[in-house]
C-alpha positions in Angstrom: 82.2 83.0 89.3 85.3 84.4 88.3 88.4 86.2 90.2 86.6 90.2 89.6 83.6 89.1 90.9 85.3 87.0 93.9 87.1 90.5 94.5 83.9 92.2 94.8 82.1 89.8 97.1 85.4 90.1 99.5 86.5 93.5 99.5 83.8 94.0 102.0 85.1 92.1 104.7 87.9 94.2 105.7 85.7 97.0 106.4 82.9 95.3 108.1 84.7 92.4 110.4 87.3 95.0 111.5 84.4 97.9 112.6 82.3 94.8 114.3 85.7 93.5 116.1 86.7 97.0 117.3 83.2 97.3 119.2 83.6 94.0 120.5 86.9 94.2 121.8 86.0 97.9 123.1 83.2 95.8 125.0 85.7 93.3 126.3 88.5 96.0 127.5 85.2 97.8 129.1 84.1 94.7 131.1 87.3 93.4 131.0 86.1 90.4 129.6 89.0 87.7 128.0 86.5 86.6 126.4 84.9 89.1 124.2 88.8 90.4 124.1 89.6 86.9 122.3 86.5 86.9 120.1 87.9 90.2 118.7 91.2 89.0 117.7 89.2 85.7 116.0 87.5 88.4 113.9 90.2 90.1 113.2 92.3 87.5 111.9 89.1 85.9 109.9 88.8 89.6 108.3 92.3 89.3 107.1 91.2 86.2 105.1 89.1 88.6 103.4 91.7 91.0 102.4 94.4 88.5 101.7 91.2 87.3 99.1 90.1 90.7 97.9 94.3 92.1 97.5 95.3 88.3 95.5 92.1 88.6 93.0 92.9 92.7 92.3 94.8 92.6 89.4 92.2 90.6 87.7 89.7 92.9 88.5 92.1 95.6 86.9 92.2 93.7 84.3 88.6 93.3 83.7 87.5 97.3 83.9 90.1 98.7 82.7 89.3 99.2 78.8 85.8 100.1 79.9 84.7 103.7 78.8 85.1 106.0 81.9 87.2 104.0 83.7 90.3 106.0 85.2 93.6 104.2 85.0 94.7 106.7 87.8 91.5 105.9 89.8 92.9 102.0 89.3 96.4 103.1 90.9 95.3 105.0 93.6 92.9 102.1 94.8 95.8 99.7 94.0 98.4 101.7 96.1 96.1 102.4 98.9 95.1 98.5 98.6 99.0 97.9 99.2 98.7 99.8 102.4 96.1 98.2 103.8 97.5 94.5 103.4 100.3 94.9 105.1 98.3 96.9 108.1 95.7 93.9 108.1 98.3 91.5 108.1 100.3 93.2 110.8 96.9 93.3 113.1 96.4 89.7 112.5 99.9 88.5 113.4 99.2 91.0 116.6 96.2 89.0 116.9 97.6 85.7 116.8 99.9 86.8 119.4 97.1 88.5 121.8 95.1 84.8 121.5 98.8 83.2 122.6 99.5 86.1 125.7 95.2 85.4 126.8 96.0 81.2 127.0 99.4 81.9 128.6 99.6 85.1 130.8 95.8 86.4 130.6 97.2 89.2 132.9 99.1 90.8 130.1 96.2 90.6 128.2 95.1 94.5 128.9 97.9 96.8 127.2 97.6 94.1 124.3 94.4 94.7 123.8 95.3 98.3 123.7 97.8 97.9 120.9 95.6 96.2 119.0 93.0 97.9 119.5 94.7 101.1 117.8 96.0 99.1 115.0 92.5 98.3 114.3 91.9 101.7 114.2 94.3 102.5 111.6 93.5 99.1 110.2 90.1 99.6 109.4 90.5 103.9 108.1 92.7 102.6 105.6 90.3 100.0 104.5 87.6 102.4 104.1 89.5 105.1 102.2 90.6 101.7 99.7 87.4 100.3 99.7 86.2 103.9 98.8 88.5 104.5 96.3 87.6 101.4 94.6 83.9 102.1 94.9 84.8 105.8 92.6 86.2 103.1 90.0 82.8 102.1 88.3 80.4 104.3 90.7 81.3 107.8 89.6 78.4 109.3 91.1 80.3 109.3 94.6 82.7 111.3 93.4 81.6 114.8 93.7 84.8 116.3 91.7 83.5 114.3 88.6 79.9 115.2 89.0 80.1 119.0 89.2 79.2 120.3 85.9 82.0 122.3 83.8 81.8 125.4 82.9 81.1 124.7 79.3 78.5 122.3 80.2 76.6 125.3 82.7 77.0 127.4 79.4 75.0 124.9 77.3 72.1 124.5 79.8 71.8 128.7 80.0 71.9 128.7 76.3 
């Protein structure tokens, strides 16, 4: 295993651990449950292990599709930039998180408008991790990008020939 395919298996972890810790932290502000509430911030900050992974092993990833035929090197930016964005919103929900499992052991009281925070950091947390792990996915999958798929005009010309 190398560092582009330890990017691949980890770029997915952002996405998935911060959707399944939203519904179980909604679940724990609904039944005002501590206990689901702190679950959600363990998932959260476990999720940022995944991007901390997937952000440190980009470049080589870069590295490793870049000279292949079809490969944009402004589809490798945008990805990167958006990649940017989305560590430091991870890493500012898992500090958040870090702090929520502090405020539960100490004053479990306060524990309510945390949650609330976090909860809409999550939110933003886990849109920017699907736009970057989308725009990754147009990297080598060009077939979900519709804007490269639609035939040109040149191209319609040839098949009415």
């Amino acid at each position: 295993m190398n560092l582009t395919h330890l990017h691949l298996l980890t770029n997915h972890i952002p996405v998935i651990g911060t959707a399944i810790g939203i519904f179980i932290l909604l679940a724990g502000m609904f039944r005002k449950s501590l206990e689901l509430q702190v679950a959600a911030y363990l998932i959260f900050v476990l999720s940022t292990f995944g991007v901390i992974i997937a952000y440190f092993t980009g470049d080589s990833a870069a590295e490793s599709v870049e000279y292949i035929y079809d490969v944009s090197e402004r589809s490798i930016e945008a990805h990167a930039n958006a990649a940017r964005t989305t560590f430091f919103c991870m890493m500012v929900l898992a500090v958040l998180s870090l702090i929520a499992l502090l405020i539960a052991n100490k004053k479990p009281e306060r524990s309510g408008s945390v949650a609330q925070l976090i909860l809409l950091v999550a939110a933003v947390s886990i849109g920017l991790a699907a736009y970057t792990s989308n725009l990754g996915g147009k990297i080598r999958h060009t077939e979900i990008d519709q804007k490269q798929n639609q035939p040109q005009e040149d191209e319609l010309n040839e098949i009415y020939e």
